[in-house]
C-alpha positions as CSV (number, residue, x, y, z in Angstrom):
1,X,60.1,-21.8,21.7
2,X,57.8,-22.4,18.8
3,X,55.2,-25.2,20.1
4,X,54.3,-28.2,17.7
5,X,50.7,-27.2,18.3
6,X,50.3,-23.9,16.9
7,X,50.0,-23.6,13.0
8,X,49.8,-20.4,10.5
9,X,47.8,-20.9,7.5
10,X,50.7,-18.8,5.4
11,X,53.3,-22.0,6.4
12,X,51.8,-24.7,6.5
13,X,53.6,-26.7,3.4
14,X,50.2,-28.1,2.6
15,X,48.1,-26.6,-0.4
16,X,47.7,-22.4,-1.2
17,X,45.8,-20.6,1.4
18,X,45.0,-17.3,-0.7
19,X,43.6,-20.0,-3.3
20,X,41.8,-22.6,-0.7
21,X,42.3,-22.4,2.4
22,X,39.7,-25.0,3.0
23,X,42.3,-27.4,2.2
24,X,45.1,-26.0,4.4
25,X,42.6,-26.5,7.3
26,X,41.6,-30.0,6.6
27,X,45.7,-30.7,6.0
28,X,46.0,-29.0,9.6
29,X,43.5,-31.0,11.4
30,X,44.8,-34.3,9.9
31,X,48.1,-33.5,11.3
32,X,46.8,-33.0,14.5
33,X,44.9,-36.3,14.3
34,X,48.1,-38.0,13.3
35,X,50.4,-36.6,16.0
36,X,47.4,-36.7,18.6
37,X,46.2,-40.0,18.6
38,X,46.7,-41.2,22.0
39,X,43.6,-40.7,24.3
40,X,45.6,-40.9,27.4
41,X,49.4,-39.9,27.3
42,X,50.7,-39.2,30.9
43,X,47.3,-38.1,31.9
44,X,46.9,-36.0,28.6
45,X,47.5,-36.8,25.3
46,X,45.0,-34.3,23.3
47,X,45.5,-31.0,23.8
48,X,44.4,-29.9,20.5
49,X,46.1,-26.6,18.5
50,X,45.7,-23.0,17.4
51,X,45.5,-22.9,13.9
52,X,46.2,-18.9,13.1
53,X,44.9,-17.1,10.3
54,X,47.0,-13.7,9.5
55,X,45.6,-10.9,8.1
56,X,44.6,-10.9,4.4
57,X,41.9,-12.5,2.1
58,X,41.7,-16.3,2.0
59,X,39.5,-18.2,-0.5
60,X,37.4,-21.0,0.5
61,X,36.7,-23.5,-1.8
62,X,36.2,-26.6,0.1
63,X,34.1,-26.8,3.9
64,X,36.5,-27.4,6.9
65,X,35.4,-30.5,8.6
66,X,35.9,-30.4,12.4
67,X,36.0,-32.9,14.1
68,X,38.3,-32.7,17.3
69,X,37.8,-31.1,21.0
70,X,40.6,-28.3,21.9
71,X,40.9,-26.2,18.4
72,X,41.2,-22.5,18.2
73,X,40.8,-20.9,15.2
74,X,42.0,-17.2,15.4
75,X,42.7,-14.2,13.3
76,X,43.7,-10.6,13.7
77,X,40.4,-8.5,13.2
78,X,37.3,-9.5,12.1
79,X,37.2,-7.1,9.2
80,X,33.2,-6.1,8.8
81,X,32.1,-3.2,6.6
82,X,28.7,-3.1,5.2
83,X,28.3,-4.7,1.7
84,X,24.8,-3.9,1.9
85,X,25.7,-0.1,1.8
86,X,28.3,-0.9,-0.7
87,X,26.1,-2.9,-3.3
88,X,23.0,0.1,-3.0
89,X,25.7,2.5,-4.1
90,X,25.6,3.4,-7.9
91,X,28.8,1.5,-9.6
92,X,29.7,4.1,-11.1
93,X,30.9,5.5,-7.6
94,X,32.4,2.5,-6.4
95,X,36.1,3.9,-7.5
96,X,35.5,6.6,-5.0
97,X,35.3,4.2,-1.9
98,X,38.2,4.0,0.5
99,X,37.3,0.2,0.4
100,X,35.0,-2.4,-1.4
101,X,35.1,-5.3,0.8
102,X,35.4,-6.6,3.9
103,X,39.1,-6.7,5.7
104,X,40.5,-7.8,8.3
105,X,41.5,-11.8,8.8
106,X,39.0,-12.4,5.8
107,X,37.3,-15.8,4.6
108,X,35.8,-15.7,1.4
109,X,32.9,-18.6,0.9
110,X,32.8,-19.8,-2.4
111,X,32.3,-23.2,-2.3
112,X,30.3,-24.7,-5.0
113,X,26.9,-25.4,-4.3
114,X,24.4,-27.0,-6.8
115,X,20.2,-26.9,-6.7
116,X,18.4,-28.7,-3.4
117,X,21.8,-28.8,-1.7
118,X,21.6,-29.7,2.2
119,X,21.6,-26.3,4.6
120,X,25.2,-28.2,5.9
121,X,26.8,-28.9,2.8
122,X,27.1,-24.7,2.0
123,X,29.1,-24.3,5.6
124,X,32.1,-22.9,5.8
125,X,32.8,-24.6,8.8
126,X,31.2,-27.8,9.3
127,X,31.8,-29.9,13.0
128,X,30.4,-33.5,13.8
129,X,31.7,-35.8,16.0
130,X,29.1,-38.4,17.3
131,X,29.9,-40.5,20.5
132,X,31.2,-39.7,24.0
133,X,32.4,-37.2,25.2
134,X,31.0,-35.0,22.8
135,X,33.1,-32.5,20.9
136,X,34.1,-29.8,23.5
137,X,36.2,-26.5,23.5
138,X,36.3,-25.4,19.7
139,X,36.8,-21.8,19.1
140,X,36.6,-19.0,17.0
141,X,37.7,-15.8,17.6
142,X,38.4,-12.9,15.7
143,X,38.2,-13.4,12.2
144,X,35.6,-12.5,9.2
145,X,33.5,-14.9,7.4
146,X,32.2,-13.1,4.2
147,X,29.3,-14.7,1.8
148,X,30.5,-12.3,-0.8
149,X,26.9,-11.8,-2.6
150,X,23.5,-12.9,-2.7
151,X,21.4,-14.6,-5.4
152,X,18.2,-13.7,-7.4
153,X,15.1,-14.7,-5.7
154,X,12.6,-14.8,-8.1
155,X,11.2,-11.3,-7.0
156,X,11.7,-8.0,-8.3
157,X,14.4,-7.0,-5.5
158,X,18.1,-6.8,-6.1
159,X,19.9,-10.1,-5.9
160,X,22.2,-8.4,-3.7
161,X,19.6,-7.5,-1.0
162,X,17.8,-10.9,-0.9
163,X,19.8,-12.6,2.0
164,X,19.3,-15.9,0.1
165,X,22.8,-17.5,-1.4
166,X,22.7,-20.9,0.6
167,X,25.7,-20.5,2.4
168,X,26.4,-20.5,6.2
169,X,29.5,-19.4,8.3
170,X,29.9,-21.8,11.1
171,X,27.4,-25.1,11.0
172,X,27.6,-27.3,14.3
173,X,25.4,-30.5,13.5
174,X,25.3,-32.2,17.1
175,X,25.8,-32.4,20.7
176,X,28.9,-29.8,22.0
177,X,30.3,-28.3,24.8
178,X,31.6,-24.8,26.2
179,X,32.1,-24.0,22.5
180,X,33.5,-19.9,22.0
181,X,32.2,-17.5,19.3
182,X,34.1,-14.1,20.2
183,X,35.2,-11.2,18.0
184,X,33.6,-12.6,14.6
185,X,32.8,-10.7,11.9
186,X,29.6,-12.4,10.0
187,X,28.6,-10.7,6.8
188,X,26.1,-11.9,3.3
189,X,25.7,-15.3,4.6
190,X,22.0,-16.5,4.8
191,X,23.3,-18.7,7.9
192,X,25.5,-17.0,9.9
193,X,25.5,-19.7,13.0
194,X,23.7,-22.8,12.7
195,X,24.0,-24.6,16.3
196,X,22.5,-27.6,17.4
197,X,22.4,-29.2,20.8
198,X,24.3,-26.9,22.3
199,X,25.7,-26.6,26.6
200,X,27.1,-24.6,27.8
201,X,27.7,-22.4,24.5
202,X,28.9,-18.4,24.6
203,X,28.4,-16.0,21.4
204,X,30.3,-13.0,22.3
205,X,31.0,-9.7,21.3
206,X,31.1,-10.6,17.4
207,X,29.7,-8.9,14.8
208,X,27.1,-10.2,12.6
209,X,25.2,-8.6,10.6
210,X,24.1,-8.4,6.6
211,X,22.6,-12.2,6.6
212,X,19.7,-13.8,6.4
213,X,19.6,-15.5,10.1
214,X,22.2,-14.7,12.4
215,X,22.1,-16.9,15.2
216,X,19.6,-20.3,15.2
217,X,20.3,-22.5,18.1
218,X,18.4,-25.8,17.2
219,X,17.3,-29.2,18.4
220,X,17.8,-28.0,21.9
221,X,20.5,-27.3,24.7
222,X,21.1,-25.5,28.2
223,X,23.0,-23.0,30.2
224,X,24.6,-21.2,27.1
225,X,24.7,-17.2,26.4
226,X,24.3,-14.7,23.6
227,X,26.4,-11.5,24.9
228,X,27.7,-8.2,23.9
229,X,27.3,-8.9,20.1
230,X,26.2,-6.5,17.2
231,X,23.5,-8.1,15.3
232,X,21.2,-7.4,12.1
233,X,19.5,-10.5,10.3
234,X,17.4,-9.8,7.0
235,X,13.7,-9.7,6.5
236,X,13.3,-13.5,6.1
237,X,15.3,-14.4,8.9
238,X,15.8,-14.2,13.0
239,X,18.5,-12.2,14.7
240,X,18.3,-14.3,17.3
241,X,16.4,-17.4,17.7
242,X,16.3,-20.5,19.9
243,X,14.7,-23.7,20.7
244,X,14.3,-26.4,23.5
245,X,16.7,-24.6,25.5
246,X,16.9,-23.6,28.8
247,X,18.8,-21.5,31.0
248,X,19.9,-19.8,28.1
249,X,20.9,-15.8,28.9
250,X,20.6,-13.3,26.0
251,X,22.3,-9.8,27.7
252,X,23.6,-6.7,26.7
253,X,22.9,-7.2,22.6
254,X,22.4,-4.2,20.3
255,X,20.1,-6.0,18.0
256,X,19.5,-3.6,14.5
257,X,16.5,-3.7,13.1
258,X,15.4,-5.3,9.0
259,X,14.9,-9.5,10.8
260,X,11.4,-10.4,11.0
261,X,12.0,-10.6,14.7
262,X,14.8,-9.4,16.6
263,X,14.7,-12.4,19.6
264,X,12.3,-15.3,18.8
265,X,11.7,-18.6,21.4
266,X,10.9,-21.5,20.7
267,X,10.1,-23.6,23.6
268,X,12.5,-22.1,26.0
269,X,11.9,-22.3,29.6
270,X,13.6,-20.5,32.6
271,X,15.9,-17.9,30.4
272,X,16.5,-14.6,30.2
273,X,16.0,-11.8,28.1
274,X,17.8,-8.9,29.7
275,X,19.5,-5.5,28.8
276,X,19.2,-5.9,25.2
277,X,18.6,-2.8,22.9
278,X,15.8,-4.1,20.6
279,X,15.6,-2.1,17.0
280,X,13.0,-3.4,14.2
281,X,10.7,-2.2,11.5
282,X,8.4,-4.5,12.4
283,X,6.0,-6.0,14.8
284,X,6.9,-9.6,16.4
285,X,10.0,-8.0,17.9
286,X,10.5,-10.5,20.6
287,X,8.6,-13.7,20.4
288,X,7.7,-16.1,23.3
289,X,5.7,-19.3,21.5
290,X,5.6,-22.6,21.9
291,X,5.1,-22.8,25.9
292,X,8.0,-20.7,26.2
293,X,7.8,-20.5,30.3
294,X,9.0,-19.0,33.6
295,X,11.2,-16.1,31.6
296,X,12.8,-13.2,32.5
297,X,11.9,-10.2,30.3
298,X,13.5,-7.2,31.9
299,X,15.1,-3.6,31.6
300,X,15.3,-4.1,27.8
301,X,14.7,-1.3,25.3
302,X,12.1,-2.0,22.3
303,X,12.4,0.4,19.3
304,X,9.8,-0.1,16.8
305,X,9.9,2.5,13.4
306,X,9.9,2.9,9.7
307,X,12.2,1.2,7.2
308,X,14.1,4.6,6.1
309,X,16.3,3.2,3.4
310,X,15.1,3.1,-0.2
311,X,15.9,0.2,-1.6
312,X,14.0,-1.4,1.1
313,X,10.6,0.5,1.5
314,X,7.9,-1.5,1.3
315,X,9.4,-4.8,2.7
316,X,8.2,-6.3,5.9
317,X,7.7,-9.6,8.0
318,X,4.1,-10.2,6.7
319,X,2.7,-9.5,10.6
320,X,0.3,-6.9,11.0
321,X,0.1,-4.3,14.1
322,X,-2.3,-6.1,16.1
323,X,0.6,-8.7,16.6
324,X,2.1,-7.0,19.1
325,X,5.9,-5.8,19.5
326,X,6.6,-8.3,22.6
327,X,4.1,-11.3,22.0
328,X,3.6,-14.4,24.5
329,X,2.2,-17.7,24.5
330,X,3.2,-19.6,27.4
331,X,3.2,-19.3,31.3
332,X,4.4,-17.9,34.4
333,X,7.0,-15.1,32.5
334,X,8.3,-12.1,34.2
335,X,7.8,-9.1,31.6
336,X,9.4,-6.2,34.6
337,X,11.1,-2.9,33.5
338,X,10.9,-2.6,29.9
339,X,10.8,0.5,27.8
340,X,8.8,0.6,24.6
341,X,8.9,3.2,21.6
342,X,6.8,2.9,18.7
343,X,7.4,5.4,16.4
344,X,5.4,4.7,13.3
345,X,2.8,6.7,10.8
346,X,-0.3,6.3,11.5
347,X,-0.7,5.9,7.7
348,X,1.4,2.7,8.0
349,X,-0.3,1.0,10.6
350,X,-2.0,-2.6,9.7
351,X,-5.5,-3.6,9.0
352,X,-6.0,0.3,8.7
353,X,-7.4,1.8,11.5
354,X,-6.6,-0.6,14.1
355,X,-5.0,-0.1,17.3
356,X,-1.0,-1.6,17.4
357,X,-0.2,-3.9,20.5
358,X,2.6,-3.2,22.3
359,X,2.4,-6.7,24.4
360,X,0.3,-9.5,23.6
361,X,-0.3,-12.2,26.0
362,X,-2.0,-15.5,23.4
363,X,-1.9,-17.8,25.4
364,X,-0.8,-19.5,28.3
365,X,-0.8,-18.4,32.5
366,X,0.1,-16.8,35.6
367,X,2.5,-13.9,33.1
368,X,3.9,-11.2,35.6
369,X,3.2,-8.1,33.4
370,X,4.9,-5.0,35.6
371,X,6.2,-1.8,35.4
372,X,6.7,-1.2,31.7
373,X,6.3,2.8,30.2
374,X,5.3,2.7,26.5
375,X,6.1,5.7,24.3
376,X,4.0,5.9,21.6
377,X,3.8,8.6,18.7
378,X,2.8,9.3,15.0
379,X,5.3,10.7,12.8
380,X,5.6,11.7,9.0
381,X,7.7,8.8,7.7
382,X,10.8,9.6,5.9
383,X,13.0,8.2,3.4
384,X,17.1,8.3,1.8
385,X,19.1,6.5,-0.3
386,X,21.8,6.8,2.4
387,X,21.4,4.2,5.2
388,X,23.6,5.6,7.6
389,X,22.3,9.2,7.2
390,X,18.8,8.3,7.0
391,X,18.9,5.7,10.2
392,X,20.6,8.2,12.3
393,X,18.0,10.9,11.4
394,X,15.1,8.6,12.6
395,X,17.0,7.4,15.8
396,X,17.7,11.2,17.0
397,X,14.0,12.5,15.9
398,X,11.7,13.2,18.7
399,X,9.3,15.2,17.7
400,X,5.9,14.0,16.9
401,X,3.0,15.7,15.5
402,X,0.7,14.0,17.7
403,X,1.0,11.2,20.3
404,X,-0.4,7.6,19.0
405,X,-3.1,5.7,20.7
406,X,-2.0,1.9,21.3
407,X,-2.7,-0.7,23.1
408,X,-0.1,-1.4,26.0
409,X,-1.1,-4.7,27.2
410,X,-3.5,-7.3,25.4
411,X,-4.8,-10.5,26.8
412,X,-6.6,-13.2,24.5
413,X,-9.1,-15.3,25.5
414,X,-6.7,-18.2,25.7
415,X,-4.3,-16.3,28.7
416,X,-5.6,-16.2,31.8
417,X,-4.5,-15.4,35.5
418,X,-1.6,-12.8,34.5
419,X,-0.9,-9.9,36.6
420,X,-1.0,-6.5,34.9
421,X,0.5,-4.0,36.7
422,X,1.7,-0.4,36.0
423,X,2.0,-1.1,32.6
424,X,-0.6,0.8,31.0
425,X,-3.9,3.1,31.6
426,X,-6.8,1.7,32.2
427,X,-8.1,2.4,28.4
428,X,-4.4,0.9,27.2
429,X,-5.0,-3.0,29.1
430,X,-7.2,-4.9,26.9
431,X,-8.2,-8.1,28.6
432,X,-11.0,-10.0,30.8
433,X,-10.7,-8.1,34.7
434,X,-12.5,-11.4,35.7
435,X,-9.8,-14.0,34.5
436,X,-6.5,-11.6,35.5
437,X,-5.6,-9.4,37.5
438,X,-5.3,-5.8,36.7
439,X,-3.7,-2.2,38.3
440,X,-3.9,0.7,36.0
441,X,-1.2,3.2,36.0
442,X,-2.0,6.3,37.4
443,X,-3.1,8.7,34.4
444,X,-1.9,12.6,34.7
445,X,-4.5,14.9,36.4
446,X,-6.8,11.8,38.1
């Protein structure tokens, strides 16, 4: 039996969903308003819907306001391909492709947006709902959410490959619960997931990549995770970023590299940073500021090389080398188990002639600093015009001409009482011996 509460975007009798289905979902929730208005029906009353999206392209011409517990929004594949690959390939071999766009359950943004337009009003998906209880249980699973193209910047560089077009996927502007993100596809938004106030929150296993931030969780929150996803911001963006949150757990991500920073902090206390394979061109990888405190750092793998791809050589996060790939300013973190590769040219490295910092402790107390191995070597930098060839080529190289001197650990002034142990010779820990405890590893031969 067909239930009441589960609609298909193809038959509901209200508007065109190839043309704007943005309409069709503001039709659907009102419908579930109407028929769902009791707050207490035989100790129910709300259940909510599914609201399912086959597979095909939908426009979206006007933002889907949320603003009921207990909806499900799902599709049937969330379609990502690389536009970015796409739009760095000659047009004139574009009718050689097996495809141009995105697939899968596919939502095409293109609502209209005019100059100094609110961050909100270019979501695709907007949700507010202000009183008690707060909005709970919304989800979306398993379909794409394509920004079609970026803008002109005012530089020299592409339009297409300036992750600026002021539109975001999914924008949640206050206080929500146990909220679901699974199976998305993200792709040429500059906001992929806008989140604010968020418990109890999971982002998993989607795929998000192409836009200019991929997941900000703002204002502040608790107890939510980031898990299993594929993720790649832009240059002027975070792949992951968070503030004011605690016991937030960010596990098992394959973050690729081009964001200034691949997990950044803000003011997060007693989280966890674990399992995560961390890829980036730049320094700032992972960023712990704002009294970010009593973290867990652990059994993550930090990547740090050369932009390969052509149409992006020269670009970077504006940080320089003596930044540091993991950098802290706060107190009483556990930094245990990590493995650190930074494969640059020597040629490359920032102010010239400096040493790079693989961990940099600003600021703060009382770090635990243990047990982390740093690879460090100087190659000849290399460059394509393919970006799948020429990444693969610089993830499987090994071979270095010469190892690279670094710096494995390096206290400031303004850190004090950290243990350092087992995480780099005695030449590699930069730092006041007085003001923090130290244990060298054990150099070969001595």
């Amino acid at each position: 039996m067909l239930s009441a509460n589960r609609y298909d975007v193809t038959t509901w009798p209200v508007g065109n969903p190839a043309d704007d289905i943005g309409a069709v979902f503001n039709s659907i929730i009102a419908d579930i308003k109407s028929r769902q208005a009791g707050a207490d029906e035989d100790k129910g009353g709300k259940p909510g819907a599914v609201i399912y999206i086959p597979p095909g392209d939908y426009q979206l011409r006007t933002q889907v306001v949320i603003d009921i517990s207990f909806l499900r929004i799902e599709g049937s594949g969330h379609g990502f391909t690389s536009s970015s690959i796409r739009f760095n390939v000659p047009e004139d071999e574009w009718p050689d492709l097996h495809e141009l766009w995105p697939g899968g359950s596919r939502i095409l943004v293109n609502i209209p947006l005019g100059e100094g337009e609110e961050e909100s009003q270019g979501a695709a998906f907007y949700i507010e709902r202000s009183g008690s209880p707060r909005i709970s249980s919304v989800e979306f699973l398993n379909f794409c959410i394509d920004g079609l193209h970026f803008n002109p910047d005012g530089s020299e560089m592409h339009p297409e490959n300036t992750y600026v077009n002021g539109k975001t996927g999914i924008y949640i502007a206050n206080a929500n619960d146990s909220f679901r993100i699974n199976g998305m596809g993200f792709v040429y938004l500059e906001h992929a997931l806008t989140i604010y106030n968020a418990d109890a929150l999971s982002i998993h296993d989607n795929f998000i990549a192409e836009c200019g931030s991929c997941v900000e969780l703002r204002g502040w929150g608790q107890a939510s995770k980031i898990t299993d996803n594929l993720i790649g911001a832009g240059f002027k963006g975070h792949s992951i970023y968070a503030e004011n949150h605690g016991g937030l757990l960010i596990t098992a991500n394959n973050v690729f590299p081009r964001g200034a920073s691949s997990v950044h902090l803000n003011g997060v206390t007693r989280s966890s940073i674990t399992n995560n394979r961390l890829h980036s061109f730049y320094p700032g990888m992972v960023v712990l500021e704002a009294n970010s405190s009593e973290n867990l750092v652990a059994s993550n793998h930090f990547l740090r090389d050369l932009e390969p791809w052509t149409p992006f050589l020269g670009v970077d996060n504006g940080l320089d080398d003596l930044y540091g790939l993991l950098r802290v300013s706060g107190s009483n973190n556990s930094i245990i188990g990590n493995h650190f590769s930074e494969v640059i040219d020597s040629q490359s490295i920032r102010p010239t002639g400096a040493t790079p910092v693989i961990i940099r402790l600003s600021a703060g107390g009382g770090n635990f600093v243990s047990s982390n191995h740093v690879v460090a070597m100087d190659v000849h930098a290399k460059s394509s015009g393919s970006a799948f060839a020429a990444q693969v080529d610089a993830l499987l190289t090994t071979e270095a001409s010469d190892g690279l001197t670094v710096t494995a650990v390096m206290v400031d002034s303004e850190s004090a009482r950290n243990t350092i142990l087992d995480s780099g010779s005695e030449a590699q820990v930069v730092g006041d011996r007085a003001a923090n405890a130290f244990r060298a590893t054990p150099a070969v031969g001595f």
